[in-house]
N, CA, C and O atoms as a printed pandas DataFrame, in Angstrom:
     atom_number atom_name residue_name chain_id  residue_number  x_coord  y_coord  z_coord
0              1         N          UNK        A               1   11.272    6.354   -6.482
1              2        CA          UNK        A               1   11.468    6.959   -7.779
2              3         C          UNK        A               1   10.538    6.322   -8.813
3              4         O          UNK        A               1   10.086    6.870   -9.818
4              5         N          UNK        A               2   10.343    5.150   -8.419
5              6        CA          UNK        A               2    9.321    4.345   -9.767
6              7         C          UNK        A               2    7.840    5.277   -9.629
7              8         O          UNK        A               2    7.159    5.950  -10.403
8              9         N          UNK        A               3    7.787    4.938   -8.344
9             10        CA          UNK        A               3    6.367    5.208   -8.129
10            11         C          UNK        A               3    6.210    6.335   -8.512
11            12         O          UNK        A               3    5.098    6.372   -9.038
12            13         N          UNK        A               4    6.849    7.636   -8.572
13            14        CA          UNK        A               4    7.085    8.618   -9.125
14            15         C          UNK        A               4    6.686    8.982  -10.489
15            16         O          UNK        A               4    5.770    9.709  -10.873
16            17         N          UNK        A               5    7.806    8.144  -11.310
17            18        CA          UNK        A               5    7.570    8.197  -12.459
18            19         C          UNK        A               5    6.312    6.971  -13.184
19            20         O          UNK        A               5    6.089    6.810  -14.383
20            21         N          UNK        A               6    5.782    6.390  -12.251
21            22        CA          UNK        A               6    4.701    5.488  -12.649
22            23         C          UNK        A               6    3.425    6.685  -12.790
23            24         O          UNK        A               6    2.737    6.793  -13.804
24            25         N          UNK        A               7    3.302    7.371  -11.807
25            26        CA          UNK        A               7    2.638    8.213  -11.379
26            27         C          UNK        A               7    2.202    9.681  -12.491
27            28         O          UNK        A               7    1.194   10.140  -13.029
28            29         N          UNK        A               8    3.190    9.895  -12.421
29            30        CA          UNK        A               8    3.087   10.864  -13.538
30            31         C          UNK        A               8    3.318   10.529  -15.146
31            32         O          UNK        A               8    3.353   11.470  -15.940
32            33         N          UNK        A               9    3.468    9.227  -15.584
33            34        CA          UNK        A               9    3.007    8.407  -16.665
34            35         C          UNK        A               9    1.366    8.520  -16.917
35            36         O          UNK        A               9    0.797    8.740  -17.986
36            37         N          UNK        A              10    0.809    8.311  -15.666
37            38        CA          UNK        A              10   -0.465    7.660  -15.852
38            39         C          UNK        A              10   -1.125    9.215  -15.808
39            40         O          UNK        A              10   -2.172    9.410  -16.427
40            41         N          UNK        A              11   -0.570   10.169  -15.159
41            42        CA          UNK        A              11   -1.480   11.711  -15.205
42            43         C          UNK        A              11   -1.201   12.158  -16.366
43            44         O          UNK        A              11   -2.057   12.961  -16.737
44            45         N          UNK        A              12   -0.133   11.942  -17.326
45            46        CA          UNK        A              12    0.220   12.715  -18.575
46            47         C          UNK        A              12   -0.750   11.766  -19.680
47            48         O          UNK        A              12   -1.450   12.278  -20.553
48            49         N          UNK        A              13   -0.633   10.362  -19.453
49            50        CA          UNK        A              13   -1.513    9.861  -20.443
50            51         C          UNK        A              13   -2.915   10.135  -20.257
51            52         O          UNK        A              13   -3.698   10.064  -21.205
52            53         N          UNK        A              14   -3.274   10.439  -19.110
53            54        CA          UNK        A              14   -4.954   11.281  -18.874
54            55         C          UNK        A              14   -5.273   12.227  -19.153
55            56         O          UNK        A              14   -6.457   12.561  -19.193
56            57         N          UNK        A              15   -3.913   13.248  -19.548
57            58        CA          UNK        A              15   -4.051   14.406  -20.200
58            59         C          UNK        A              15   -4.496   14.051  -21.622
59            60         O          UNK        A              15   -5.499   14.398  -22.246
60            61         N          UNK        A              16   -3.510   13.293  -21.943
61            62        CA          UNK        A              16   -3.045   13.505  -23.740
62            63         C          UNK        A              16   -4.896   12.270  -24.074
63            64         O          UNK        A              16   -5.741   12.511  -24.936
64            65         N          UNK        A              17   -4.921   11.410  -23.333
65            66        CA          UNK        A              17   -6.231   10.743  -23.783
66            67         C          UNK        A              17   -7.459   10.933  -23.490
67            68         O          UNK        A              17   -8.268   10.010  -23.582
68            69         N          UNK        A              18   -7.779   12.064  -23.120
69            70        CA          UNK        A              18   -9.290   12.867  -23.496
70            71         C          UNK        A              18   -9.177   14.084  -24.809
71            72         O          UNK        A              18   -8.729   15.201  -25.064
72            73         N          UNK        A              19   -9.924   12.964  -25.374
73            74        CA          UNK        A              19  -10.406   14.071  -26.731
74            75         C          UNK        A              19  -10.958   15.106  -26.723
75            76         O          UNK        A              19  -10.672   16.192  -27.228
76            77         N          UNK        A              20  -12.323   14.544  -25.738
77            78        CA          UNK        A              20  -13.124   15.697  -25.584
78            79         C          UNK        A              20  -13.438   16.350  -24.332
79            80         O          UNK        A              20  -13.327   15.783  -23.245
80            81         N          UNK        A              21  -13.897   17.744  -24.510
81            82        CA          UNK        A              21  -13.850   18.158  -22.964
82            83         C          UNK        A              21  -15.228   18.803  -22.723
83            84         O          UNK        A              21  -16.024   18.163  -23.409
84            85         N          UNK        A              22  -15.858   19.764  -22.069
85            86        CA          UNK        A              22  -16.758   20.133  -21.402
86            87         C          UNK        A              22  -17.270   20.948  -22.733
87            88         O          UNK        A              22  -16.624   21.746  -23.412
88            89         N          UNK        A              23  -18.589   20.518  -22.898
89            90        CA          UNK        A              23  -18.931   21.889  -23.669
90            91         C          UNK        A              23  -18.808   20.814  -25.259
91            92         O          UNK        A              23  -19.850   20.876  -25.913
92            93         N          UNK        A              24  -17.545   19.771  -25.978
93            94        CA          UNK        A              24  -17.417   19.337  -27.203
94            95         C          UNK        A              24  -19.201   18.534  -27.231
95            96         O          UNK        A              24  -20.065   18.211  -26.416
96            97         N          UNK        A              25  -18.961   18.513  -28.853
97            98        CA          UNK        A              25  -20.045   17.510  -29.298
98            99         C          UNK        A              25  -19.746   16.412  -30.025
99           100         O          UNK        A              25  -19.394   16.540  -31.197
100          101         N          UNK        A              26  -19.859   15.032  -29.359
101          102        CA          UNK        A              26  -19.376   13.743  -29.719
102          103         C          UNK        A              26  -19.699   13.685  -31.720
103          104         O          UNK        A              26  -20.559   14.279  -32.371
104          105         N          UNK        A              27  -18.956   13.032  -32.032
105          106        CA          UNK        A              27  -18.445   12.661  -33.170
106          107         C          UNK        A              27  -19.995   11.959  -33.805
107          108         O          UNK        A              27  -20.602   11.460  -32.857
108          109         N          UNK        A              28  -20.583   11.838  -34.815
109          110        CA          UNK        A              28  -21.317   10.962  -34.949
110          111         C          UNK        A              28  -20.781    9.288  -35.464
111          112         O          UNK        A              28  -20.185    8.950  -36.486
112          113         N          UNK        A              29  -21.238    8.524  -34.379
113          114        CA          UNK        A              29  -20.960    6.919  -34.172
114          115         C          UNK        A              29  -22.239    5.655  -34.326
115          116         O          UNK        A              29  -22.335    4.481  -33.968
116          117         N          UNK        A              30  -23.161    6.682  -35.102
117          118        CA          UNK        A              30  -24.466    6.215  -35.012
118          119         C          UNK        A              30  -24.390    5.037  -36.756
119          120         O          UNK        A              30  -23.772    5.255  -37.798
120          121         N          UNK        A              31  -25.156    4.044  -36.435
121          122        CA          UNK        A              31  -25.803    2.816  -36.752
122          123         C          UNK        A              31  -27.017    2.847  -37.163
123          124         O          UNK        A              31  -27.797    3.524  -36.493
124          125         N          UNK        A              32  -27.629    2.005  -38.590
125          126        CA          UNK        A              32  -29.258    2.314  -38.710
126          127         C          UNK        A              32  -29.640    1.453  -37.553
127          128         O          UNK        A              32  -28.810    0.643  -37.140
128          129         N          UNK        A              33  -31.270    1.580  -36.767
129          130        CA          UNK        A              33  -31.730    0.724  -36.401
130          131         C          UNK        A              33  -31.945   -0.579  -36.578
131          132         O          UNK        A              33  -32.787   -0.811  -37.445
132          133         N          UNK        A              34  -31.371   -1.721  -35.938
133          134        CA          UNK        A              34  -31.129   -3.069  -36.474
134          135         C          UNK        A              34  -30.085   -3.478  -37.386
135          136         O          UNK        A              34  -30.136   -4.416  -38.181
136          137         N          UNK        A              35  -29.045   -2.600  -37.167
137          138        CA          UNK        A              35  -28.034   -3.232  -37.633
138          139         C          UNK        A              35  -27.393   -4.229  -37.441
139          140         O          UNK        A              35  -26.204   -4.431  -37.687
140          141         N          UNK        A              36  -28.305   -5.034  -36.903
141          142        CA          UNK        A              36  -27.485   -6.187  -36.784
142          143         C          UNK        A              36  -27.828   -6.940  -37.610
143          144         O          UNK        A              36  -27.189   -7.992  -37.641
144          145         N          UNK        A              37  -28.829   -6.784  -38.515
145          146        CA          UNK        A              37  -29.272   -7.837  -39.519
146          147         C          UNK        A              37  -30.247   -8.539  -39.719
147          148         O          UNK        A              37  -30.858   -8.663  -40.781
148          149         N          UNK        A              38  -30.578   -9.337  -38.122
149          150        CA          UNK        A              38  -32.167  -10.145  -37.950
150          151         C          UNK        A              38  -32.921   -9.288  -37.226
151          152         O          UNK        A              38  -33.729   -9.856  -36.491
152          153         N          UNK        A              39  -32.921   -8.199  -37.195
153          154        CA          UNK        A              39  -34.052   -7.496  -36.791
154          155         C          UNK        A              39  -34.471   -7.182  -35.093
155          156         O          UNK        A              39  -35.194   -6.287  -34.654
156          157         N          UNK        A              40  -33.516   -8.584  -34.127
157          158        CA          UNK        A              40  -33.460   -8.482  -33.024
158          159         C          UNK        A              40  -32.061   -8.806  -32.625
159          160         O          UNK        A              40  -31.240   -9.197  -33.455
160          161         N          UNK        A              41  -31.760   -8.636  -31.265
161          162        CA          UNK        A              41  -30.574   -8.354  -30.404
162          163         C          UNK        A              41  -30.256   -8.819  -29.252
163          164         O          UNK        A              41  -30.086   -8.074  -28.287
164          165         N          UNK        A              42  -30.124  -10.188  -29.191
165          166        CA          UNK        A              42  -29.744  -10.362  -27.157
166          167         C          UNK        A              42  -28.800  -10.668  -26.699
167          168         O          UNK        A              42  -28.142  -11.707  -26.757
168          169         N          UNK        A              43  -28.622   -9.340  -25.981
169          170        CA          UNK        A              43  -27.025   -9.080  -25.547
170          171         C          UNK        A              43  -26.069  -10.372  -24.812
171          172         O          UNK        A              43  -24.853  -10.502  -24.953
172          173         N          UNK        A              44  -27.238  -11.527  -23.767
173          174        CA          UNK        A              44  -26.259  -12.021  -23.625
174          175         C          UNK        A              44  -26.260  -13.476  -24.453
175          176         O          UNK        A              44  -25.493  -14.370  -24.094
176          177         N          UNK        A              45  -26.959  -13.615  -25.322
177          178        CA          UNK        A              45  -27.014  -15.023  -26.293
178          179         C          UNK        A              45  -25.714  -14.053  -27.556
179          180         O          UNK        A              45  -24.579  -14.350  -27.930
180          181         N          UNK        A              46  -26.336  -13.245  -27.763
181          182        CA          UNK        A              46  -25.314  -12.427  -29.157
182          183         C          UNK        A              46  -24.078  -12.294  -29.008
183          184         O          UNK        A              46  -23.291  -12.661  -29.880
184          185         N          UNK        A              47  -23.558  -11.548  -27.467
185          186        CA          UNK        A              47  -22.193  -11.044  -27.328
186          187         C          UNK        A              47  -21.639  -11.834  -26.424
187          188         O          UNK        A              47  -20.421  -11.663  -26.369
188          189         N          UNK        A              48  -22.125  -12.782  -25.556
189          190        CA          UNK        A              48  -20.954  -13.928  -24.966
190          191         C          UNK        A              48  -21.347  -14.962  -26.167
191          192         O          UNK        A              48  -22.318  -15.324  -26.832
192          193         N          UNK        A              49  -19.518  -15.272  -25.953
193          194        CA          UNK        A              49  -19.284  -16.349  -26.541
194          195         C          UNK        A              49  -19.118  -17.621  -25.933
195          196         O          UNK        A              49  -18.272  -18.197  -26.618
196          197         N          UNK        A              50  -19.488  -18.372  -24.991
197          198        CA          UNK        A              50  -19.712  -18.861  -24.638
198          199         C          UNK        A              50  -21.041  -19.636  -24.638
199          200         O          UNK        A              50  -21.233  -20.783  -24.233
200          201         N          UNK        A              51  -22.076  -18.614  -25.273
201          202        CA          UNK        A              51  -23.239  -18.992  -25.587
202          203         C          UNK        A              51  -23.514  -19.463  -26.973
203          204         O          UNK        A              51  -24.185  -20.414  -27.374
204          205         N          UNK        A              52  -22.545  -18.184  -27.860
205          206        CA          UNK        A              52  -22.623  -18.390  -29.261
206          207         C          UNK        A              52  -21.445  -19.299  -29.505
207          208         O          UNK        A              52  -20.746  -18.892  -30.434
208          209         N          UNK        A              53  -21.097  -20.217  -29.039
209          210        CA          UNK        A              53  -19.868  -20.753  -30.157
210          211         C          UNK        A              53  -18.637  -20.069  -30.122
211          212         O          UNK        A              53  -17.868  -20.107  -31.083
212          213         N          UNK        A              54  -18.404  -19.480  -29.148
213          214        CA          UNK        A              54  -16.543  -18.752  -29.070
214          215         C          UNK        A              54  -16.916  -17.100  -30.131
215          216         O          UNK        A              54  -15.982  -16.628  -30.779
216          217         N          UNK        A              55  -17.696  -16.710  -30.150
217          218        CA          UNK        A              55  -17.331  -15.280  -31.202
218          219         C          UNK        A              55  -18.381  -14.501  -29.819
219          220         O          UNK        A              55  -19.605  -14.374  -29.769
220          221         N          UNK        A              56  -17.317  -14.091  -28.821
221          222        CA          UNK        A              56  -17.107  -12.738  -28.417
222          223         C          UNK        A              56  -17.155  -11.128  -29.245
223          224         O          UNK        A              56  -16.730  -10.838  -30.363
224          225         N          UNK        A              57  -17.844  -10.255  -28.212
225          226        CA          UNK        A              57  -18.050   -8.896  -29.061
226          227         C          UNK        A              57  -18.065   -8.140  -27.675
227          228         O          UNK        A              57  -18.478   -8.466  -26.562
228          229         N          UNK        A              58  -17.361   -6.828  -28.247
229          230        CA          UNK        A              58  -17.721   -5.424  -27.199
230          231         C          UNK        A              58  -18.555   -5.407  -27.453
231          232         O          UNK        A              58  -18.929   -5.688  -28.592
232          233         N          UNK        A              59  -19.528   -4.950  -26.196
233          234        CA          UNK        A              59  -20.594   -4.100  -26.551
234          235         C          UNK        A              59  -20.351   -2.530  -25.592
235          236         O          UNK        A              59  -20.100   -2.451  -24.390
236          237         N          UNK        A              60  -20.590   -0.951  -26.968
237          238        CA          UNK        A              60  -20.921   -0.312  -26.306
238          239         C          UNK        A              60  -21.870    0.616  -26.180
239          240         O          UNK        A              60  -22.220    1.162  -27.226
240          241         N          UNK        A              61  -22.398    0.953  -25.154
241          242        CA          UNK        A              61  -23.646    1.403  -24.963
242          243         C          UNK        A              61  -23.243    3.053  -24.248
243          244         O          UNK        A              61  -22.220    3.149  -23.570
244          245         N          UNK        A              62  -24.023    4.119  -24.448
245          246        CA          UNK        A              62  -24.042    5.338  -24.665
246          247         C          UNK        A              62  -24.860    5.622  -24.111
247          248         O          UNK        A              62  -25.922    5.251  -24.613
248          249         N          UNK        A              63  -24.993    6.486  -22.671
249          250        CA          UNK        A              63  -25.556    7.226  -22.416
250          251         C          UNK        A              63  -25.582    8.331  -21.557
251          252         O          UNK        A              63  -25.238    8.412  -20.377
252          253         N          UNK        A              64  -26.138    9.352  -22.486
253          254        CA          UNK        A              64  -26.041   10.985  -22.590
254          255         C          UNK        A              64  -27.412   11.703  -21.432
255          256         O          UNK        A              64  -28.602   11.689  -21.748
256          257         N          UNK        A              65  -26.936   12.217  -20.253
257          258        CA          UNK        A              65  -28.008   12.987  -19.220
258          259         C          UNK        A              65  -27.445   14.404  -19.474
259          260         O          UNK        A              65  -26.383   14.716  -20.013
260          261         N          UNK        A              66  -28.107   14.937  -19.119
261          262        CA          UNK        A              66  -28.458   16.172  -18.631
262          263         C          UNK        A              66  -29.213   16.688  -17.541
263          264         O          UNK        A              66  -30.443   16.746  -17.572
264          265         N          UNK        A              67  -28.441   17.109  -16.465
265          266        CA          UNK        A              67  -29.775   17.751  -15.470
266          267         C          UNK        A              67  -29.694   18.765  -15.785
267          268         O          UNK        A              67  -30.458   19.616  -15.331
């Protein structure tokens, strides 16, 4: 019975958590170039923290094909 209802938890929240579907056009999420401030970016000195001093960051990256 769990597994059941575990089951169809996780298919109803896959319903209800896609925004978008076949055919939508993503939201604009766009950034000026170099927003980060100094002009350059390295992903793994910038976003582990371990490198920087404990300040962790998502990084996400986007990308859109078409065949």
């Amino acid at each position: 019975m769990l597994k059941r209802v575990a089951l169809a938890s996780l298919f109803i929240a896959n319903l209800i958590a896609l925004p978008l579907q076949v055919g939508d056009t993503c939201p604009d999420f766009s950034v000026p170039i170099c927003a980060n401030g100094s002009g350059d970016f390295e992903l793994y000195a910038n976003a582990n923290g371990a490198e920087n001093g404990g300040e962790y960051h998502a990084v996400w990256i986007d990308i859109f094909a078409s065949w």
